[in-house]
C-alpha positions as CSV (number, residue, x, y, z in Angstrom):
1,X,17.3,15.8,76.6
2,X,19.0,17.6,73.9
3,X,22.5,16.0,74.8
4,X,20.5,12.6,74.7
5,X,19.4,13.1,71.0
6,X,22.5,14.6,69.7
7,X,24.1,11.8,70.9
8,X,21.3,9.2,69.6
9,X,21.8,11.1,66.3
10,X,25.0,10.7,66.5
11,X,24.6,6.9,66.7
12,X,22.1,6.8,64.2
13,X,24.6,8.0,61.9
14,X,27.2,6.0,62.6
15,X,25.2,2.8,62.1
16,X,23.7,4.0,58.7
17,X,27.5,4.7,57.4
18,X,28.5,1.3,59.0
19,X,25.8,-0.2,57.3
20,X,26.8,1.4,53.8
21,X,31.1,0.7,54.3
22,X,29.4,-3.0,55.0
23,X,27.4,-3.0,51.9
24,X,29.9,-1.8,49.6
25,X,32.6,-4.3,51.4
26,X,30.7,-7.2,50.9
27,X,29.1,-6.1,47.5
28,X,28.8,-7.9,45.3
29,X,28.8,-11.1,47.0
30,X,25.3,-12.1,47.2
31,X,24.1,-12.7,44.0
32,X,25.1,-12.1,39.8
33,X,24.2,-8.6,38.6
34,X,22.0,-8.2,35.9
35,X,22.3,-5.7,33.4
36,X,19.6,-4.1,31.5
37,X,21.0,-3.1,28.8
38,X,18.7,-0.8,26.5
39,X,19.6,-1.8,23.1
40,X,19.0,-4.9,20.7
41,X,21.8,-7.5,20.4
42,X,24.5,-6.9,17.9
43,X,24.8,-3.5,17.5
44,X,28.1,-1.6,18.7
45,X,26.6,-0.8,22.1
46,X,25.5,-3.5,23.2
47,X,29.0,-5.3,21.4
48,X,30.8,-3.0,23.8
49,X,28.8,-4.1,26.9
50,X,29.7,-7.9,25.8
51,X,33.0,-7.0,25.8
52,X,33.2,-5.6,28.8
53,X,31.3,-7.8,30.9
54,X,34.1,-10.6,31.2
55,X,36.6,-8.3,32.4
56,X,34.0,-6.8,35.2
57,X,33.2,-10.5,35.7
58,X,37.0,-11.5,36.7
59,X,37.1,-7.6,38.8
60,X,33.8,-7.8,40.8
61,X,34.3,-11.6,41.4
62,X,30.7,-11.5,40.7
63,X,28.6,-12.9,37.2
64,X,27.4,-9.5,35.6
65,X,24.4,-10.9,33.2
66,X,23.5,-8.9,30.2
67,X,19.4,-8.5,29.7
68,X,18.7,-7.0,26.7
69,X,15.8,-4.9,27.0
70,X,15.3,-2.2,24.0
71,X,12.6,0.2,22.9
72,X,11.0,3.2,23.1
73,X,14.4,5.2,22.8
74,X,15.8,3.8,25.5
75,X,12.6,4.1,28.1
76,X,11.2,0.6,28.7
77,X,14.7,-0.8,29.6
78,X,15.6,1.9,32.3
79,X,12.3,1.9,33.2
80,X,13.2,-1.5,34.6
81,X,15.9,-0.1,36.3
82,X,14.3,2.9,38.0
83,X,11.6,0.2,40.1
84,X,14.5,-2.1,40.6
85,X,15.8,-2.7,44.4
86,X,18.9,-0.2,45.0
87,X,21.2,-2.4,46.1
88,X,23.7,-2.9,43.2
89,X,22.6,-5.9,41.6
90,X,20.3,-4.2,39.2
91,X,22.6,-1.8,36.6
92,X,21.1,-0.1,33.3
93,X,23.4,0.7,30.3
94,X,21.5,4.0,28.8
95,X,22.6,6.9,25.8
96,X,21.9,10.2,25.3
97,X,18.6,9.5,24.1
98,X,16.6,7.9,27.4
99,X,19.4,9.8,30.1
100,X,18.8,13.1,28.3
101,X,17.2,13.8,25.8
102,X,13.8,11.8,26.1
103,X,12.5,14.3,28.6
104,X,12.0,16.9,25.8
105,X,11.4,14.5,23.1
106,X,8.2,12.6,25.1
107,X,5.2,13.9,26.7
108,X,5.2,11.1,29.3
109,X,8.3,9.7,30.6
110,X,8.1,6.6,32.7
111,X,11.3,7.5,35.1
112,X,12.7,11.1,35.5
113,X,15.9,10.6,34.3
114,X,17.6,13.1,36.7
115,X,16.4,11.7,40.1
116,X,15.6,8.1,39.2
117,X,18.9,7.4,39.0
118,X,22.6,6.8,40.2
119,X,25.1,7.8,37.6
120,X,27.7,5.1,37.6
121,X,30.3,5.5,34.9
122,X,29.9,6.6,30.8
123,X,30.9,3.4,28.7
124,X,31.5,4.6,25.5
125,X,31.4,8.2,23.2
126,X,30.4,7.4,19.8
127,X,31.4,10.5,17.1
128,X,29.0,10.8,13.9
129,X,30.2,11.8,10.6
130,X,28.0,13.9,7.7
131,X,28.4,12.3,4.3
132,X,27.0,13.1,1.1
133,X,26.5,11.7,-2.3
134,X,30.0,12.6,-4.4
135,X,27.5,13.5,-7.2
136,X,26.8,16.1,-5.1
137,X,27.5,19.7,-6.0
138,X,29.2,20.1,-2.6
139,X,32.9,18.7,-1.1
140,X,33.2,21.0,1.6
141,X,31.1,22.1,4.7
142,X,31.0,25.2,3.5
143,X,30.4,24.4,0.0
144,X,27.3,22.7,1.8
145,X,26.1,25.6,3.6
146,X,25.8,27.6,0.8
147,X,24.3,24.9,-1.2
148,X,21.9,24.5,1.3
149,X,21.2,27.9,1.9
150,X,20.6,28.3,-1.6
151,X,18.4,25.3,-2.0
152,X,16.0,26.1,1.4
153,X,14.1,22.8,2.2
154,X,15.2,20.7,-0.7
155,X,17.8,18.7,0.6
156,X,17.5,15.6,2.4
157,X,19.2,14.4,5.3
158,X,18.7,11.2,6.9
159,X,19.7,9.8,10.3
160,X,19.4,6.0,12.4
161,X,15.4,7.0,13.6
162,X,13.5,9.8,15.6
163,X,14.2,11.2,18.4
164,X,18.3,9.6,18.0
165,X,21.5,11.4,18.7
166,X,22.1,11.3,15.0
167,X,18.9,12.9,14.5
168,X,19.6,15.7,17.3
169,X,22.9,15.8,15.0
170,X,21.2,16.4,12.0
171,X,18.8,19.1,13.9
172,X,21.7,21.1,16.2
173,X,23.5,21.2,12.3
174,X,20.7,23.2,10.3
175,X,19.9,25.1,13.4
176,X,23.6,26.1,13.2
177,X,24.2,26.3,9.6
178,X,21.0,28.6,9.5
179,X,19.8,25.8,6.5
180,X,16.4,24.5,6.2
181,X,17.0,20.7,5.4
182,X,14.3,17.6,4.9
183,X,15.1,15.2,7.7
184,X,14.1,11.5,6.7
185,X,14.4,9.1,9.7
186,X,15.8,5.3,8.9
187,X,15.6,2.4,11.4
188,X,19.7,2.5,12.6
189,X,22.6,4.2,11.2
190,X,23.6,1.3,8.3
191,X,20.6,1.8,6.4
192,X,20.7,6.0,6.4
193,X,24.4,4.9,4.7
194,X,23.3,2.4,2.5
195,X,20.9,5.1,0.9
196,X,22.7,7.9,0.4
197,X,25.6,5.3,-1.1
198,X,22.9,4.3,-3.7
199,X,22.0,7.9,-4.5
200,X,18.7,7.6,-2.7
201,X,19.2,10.5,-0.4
202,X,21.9,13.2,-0.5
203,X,23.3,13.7,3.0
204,X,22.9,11.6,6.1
205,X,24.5,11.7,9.2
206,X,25.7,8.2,10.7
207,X,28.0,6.8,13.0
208,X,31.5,5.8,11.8
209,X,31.6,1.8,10.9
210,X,28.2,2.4,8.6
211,X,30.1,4.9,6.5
212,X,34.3,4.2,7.2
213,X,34.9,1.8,4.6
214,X,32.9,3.7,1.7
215,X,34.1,7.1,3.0
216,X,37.7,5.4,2.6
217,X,36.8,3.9,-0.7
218,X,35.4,7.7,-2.3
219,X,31.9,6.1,-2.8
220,X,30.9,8.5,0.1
221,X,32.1,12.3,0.8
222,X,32.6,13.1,4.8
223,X,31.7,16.7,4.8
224,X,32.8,17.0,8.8
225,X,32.5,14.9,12.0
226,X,30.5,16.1,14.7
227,X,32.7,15.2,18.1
228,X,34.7,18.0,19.3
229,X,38.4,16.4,18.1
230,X,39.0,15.1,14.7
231,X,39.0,11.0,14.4
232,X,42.1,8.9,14.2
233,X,40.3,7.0,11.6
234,X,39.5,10.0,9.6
235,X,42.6,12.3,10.4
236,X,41.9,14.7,7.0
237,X,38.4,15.4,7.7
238,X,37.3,18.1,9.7
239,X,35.2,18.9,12.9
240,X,32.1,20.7,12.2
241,X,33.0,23.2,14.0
242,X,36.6,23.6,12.4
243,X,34.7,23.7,9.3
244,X,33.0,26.9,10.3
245,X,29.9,26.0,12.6
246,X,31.6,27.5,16.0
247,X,30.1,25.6,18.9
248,X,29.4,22.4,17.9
249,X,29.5,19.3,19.4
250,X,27.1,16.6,19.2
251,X,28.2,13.2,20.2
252,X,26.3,10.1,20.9
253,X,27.1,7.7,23.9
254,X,26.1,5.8,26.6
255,X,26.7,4.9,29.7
256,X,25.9,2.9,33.4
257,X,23.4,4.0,36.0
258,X,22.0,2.2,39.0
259,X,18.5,2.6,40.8
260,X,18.3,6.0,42.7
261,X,19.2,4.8,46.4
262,X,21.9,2.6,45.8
263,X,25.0,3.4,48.2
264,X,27.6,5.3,47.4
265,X,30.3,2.6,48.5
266,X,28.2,0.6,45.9
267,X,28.7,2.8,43.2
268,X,32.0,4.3,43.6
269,X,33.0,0.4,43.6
270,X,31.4,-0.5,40.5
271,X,32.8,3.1,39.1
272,X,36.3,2.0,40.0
273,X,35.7,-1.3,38.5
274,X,34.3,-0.3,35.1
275,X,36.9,2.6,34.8
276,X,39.9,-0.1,35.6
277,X,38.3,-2.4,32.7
278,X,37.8,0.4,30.5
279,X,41.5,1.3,30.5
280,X,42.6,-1.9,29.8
281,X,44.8,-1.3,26.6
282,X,43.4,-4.6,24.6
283,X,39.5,-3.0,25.6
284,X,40.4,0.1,24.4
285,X,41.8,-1.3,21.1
286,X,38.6,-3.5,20.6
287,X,35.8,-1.1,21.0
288,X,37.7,1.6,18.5
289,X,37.9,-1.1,15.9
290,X,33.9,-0.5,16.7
291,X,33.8,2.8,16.2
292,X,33.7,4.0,19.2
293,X,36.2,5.9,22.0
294,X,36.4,4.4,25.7
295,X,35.1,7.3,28.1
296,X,35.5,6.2,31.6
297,X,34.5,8.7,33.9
298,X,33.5,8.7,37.8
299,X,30.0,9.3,39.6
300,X,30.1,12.7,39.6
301,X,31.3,13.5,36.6
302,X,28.8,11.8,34.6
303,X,26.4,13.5,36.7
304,X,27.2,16.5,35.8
305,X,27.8,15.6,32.0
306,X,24.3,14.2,31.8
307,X,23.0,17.5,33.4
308,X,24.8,19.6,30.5
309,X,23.2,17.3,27.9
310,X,19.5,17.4,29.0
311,X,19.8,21.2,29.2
312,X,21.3,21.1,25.4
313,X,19.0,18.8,23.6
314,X,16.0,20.1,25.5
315,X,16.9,23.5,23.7
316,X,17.6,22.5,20.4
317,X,14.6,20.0,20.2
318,X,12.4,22.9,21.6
319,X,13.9,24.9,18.6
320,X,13.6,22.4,16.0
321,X,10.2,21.4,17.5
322,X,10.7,17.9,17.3
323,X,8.2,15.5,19.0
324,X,8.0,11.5,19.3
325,X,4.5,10.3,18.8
326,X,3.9,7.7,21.5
């Protein structure tokens, strides 16, 4: 009897990986794949996921439709995603906010980010910059600090919106920099700019194409950038963490997941696929004229990256206490 269901497990086995090699062989065959893509039309993510699509759509032999489902930080589109059958058809493009850092900010989540989900690839990183005022009595990072320090909790700051990664920026910075500053939320990263251009506020921290052409023109100071390398855009100015705030790095991005469940032939395929696209000198080109730096990575990888970030935002929103009001 034992021999019998060794063998019968045996079996079993092969069958389900049969069936799997099968799905991922004939994948994606069937029918398009739609893509819930958690952000409004015609900002820079969801520019990069209409960029990429056509190239997936010549790759996968497959149409890849684009469904634009934004809101609550990310939540209501992968919420879509988490209920959705697991069999590769149904993809969510997601950013730091909803894949890791949503847990902490909301009391109710409507997905666990960490078990409701496939990682699949990371599309895109998207570096921030701090800018100030130049009638500010600061040009430095350091020259901020101290002004900041000596100043506690009159200084503004603004960010793109609540519970953000340029808020989490702004946050993981005065944690750092030991300053108490006023936040003041703005709905996206162009209008946080726009104010602190017009002397409305005196810092803000944005992503690069609201702030590049000013920053370029001296109507805006760049105090530091908040990835880990400097920018090729902004070659002079310094990482925060060059500037003196060891430890450091805060960088927005986003990236695909599929439905927890879906095969691994499945998503190693559409890993593959989006990595090969993703490399494509003429992509690469197009999405850092955007702003933004191509980050292909594989299943595991992003796994593990999106682990490391949960575990990082959870404690500095714990620190700064910051809550989203549902």
């Amino acid at each position: 009897m034992v021999f019998l269901r060794t063998v019968a497990l045996a079996l079993a086995c092969t069958a389900l990986s049969g069936t799997l090699q099968a799905q991922g062989a004939d994948f994606p065959r069937q029918q398009p794949i739609r893509m819930v893509v958690t952000f409004p039309p015609g900002g820079s993510a969801d520019a990069v996921v209409r960029m990429v699509v056509p190239r997936l759509n010549e790759r996968l032999g497959q149409q890849v439709v684009v469904d634009n489902r934004p809101g609550a930080g990310g939540n209501i589109g992968l919420a879509v995603v988490a209920k959705a059958a697991a069999d590769g058809y149904t993809l969510g493009v997601g950013a730091a906010g909803a894949l890791a850092a949503n847990s902490s900010l909301y009391d109710k989540m409507p997905f666990d980010p960490l078990k409701d989900f496939k990682p699949v690839s990371m599309l895109a990183a998207i570096p921030f910059v701090i800018i100030g005022h130049p009638s500010l009595a600061a040009k430095t990072q350091p020259e901020l600090v101290a002004l900041a320090r000596a100043q506690p909790g009159r200084l503004s700051i603004s960010h793109g919106g609540n519970g953000t990664a340029m808020h989490l920026s702004a946050a993981l910075f005065a944690q750092l920099a030991q300053v108490k500053l006023v936040e003041v939320p703005y709905r996206g990263s162009g209008p946080a700019a726009l104010d602190v251009l017009a002397g409305n506020v005196p810092l803000a921290v944005v992503d690069l194409p609201a702030a590049l052409q000013h920053i370029r023109a001296g109507k805006l100071t760049a105090f530091a950038v908040t990835s880990p390398q400097r920018l090729p855009q902004l070659p002079d100015v310094p990482t925060v963490a060059e500037a003196g705030l060891a430890g450091y790095d805060s960088t927005g991005w986003f990236g695909v997941v599929a439905p927890a469940g879906t095969p691994n032939a499945i998503v190693e395929r559409l890993s593959a696929e989006i990595n090969a696209t993703l490399g494509d000198e003429q992509i690469k080109a197009s999405m850092r004229n955007l702003g933004v730096e191509p980050a292909p990575s594989r299943p595991a990888a992003f796994e593990a990256y999106i682990r490391a970030e949960t575990q990082k935002w959870a404690r500095v929103i714990q620190q700064a206490n910051i809550k989203i009001e549902q």
